[in-house]
C-alpha positions as CSV (number, residue, x, y, z in Angstrom):
1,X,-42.7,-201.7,95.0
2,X,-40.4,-199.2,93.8
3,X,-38.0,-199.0,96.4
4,X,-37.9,-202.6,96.2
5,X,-37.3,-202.9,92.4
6,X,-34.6,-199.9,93.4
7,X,-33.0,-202.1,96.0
8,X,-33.1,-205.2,93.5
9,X,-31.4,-203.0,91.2
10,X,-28.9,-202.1,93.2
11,X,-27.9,-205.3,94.3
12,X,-27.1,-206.4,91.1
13,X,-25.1,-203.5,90.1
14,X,-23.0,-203.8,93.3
15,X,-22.4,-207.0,92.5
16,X,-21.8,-206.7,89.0
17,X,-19.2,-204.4,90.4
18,X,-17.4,-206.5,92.6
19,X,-16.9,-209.4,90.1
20,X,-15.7,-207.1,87.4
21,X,-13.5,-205.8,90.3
22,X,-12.6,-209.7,91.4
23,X,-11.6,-210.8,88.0
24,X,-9.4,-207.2,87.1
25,X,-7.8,-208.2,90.6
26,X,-6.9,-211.6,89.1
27,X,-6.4,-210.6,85.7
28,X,-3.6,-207.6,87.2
29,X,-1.9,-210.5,88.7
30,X,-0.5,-212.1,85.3
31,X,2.3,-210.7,83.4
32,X,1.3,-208.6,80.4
33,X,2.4,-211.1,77.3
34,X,1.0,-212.9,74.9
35,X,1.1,-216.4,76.6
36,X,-0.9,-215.3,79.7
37,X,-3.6,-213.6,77.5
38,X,-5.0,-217.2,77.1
39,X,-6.3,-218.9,79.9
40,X,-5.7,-222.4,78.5
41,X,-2.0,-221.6,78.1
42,X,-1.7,-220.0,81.4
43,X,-2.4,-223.0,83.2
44,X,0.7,-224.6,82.1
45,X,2.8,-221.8,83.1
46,X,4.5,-220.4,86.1
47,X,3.4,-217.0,86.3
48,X,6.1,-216.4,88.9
49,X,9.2,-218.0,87.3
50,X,10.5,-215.9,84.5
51,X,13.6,-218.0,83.8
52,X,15.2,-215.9,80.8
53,X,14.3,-212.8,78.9
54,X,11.1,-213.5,76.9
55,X,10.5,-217.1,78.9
56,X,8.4,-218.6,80.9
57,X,8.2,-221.7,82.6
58,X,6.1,-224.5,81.0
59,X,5.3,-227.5,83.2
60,X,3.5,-230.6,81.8
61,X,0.1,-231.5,82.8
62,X,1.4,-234.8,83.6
63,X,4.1,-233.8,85.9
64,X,6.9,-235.5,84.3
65,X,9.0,-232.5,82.7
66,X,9.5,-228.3,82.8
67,X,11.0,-226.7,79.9
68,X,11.0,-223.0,78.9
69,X,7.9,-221.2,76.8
70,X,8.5,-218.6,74.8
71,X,6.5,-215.5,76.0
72,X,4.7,-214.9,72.4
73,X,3.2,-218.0,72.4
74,X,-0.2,-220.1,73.2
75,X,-1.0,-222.9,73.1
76,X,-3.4,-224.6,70.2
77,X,-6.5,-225.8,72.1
78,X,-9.5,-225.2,69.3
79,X,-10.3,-229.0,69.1
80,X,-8.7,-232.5,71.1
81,X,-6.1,-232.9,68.6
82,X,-4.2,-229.7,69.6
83,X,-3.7,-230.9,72.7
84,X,-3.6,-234.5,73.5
85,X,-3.0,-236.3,77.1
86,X,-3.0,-240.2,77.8
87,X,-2.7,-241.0,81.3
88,X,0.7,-239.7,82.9
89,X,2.9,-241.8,79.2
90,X,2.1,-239.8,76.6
91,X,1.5,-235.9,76.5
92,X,1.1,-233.6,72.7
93,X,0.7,-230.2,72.8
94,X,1.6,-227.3,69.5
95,X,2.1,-223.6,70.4
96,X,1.6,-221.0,67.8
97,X,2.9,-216.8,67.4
98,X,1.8,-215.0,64.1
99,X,3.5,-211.8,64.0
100,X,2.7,-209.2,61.0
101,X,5.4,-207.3,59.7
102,X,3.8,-204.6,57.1
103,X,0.8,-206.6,56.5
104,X,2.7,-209.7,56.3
105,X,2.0,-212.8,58.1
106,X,4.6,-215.1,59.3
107,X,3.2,-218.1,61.7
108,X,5.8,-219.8,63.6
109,X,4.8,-223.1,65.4
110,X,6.1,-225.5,68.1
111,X,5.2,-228.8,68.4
112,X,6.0,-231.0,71.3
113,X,5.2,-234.3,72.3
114,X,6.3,-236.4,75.1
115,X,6.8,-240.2,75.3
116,X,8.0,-242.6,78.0
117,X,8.1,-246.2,75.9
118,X,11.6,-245.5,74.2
119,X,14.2,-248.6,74.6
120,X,17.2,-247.0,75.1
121,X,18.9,-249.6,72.6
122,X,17.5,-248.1,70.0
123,X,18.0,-244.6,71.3
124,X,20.2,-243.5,67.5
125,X,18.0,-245.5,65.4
126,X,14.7,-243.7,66.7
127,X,16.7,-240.2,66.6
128,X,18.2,-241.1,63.2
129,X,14.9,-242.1,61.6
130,X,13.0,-239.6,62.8
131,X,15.2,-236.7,61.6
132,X,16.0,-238.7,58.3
133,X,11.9,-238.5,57.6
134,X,12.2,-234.8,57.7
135,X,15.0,-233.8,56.3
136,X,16.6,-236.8,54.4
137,X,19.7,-236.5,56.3
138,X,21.0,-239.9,57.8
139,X,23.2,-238.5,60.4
140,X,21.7,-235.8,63.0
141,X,23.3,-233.5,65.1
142,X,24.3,-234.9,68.7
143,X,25.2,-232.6,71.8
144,X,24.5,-233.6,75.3
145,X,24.3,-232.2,78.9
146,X,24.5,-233.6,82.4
147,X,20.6,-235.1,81.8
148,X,19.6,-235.2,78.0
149,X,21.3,-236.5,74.8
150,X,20.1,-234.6,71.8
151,X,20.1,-235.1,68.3
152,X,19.1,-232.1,65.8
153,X,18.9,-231.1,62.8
154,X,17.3,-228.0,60.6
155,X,17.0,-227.4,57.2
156,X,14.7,-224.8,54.7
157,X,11.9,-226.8,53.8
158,X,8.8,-226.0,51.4
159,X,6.2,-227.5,49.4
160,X,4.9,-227.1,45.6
161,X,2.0,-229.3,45.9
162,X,2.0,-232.3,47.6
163,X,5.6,-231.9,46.8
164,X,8.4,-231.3,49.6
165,X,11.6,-230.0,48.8
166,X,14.2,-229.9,51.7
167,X,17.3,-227.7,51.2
168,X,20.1,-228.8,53.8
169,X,22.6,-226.5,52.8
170,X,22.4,-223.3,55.1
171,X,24.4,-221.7,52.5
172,X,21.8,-221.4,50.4
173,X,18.7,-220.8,52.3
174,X,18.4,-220.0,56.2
175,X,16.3,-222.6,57.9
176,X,12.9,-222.5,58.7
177,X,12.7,-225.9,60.3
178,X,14.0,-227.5,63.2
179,X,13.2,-230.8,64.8
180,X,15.1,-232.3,68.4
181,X,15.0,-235.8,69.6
182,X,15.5,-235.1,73.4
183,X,16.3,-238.1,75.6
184,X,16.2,-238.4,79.3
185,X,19.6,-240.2,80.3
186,X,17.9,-241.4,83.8
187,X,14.4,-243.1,81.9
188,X,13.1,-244.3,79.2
189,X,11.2,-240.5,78.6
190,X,12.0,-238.9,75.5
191,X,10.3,-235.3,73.6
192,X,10.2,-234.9,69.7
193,X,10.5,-231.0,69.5
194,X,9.9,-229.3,66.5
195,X,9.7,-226.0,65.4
196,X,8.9,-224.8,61.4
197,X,7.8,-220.7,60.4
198,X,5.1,-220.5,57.8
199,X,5.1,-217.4,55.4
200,X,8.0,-215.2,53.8
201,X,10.2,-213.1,56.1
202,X,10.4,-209.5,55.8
203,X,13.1,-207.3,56.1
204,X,11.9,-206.4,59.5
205,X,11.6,-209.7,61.5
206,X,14.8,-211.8,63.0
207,X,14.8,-215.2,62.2
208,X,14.7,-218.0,64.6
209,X,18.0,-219.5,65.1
210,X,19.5,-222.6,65.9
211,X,20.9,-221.2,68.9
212,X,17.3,-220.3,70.2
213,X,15.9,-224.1,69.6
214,X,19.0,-225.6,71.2
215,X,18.3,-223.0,74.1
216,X,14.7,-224.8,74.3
217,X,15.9,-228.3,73.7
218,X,18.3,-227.6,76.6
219,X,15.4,-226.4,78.7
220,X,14.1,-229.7,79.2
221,X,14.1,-231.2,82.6
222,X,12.7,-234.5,82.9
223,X,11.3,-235.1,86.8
224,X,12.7,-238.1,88.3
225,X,10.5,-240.6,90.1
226,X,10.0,-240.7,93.8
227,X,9.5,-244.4,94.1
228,X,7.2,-243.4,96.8
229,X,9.6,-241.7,99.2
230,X,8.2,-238.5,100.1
231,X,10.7,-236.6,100.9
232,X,11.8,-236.1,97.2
């Protein structure tokens, strides 16, 4: 009976060892940053395809765009309105990074949701109420590339109760919000992309810049449709 309880015993630890070996093995084979530490944001990224210092590539769930991740990020998945999927048309997900700079917090967030129902007709009107909303601004930003118009703005933004106050001269106050309408020249697909901080910047933190949103807005590569032919 006791060499068999011995051999039982032993069994278990060897096999305790080899899972705990299995899943360092697997673990090892991630980069060491903050987005890969979470396995729900993991799955969104390509673990193999660093496409710029501190970024990642993101891929939607639903296959119909890529766009760069920023490496100190994961993705908000505590209950179903963090991340929100309907069929392969509509896609939501936010993306959070709280860094502490001498015991202060500052929480910056990204917020990105995905649409294919826009009528290209009313392509300005959609961009120019959306940003005016936010920032009480009635013309946006425009740039474009070979595949996307987009329309941007940013502004300071902050809130004595229910109260919002939005400060559009940069003059004055650096932003700490910054919201993309991203259209797809090809479709009908469009992204809202967002981006605000939360908390007072210290002396020791860099602040997000236009020039790194427009990076991500420019990121954006809507997939085309196949029609069916395979060889795409």
């Amino acid at each position: 009976m006791k060499n068999r309880m011995k051999t039982v015993i032993g069994v278990i630890v060897g096999v305790a060892i080899l899972v705990g070996t299995i899943w360092l093995i697997n673990e090892t084979r991630y980069p060491n940053v903050t987005a890969f530490d979470d396995h729900f944001t993991r799955k969104f990224l390509n673990k193999d395809k660093k496409v710029d210092d501190g970024f990642y590539e993101f891929e939607s769930k639903m296959g119909q765009y890529t766009m760069w991740f920023p490496e100190e990020y994961q993705l908000l998945h505590e209950n179903n309105q963090q991340y929100v999927r309907d069929g392969n048309f509509y896609e939501r997900w936010r993306a959070s990074s709280i860094k502490k700079y001498k015991g202060e917090n500052q929480i910056n967030n990204i917020q990105a949701t995905f649409s294919e129902a826009r009528k290209q007709e009313n392509e300005e009107f959609s961009a120019e109420s959306l940003l005016k909303r936010r920032f009480n601004v009635s013309k946006p930003e425009k740039l474009e590339t070979d595949e996307v118009r987009i329309y941007y703005q940013s502004a300071y933004i902050y809130f004595r109760g229910a109260e919002k106050y939005v400060i559009n001269d940069k003059s004055k106050h650096a932003p700490n919000t910054y919201v993309a309408y991203v259209a797809d020249k090809h479709s009908k697909k469009v992204i809202q992309l967002s981006f605000n901080s939360i908390g007072e910047r210290s002396g020791n933190s860099d602040p997000i810049t236009e020039e790194w949103f427009i990076k991500l807005c420019k990121s954006i590569n809507f997939n085309k449709a196949n029609n069916g032919d395979v060889r795409e």
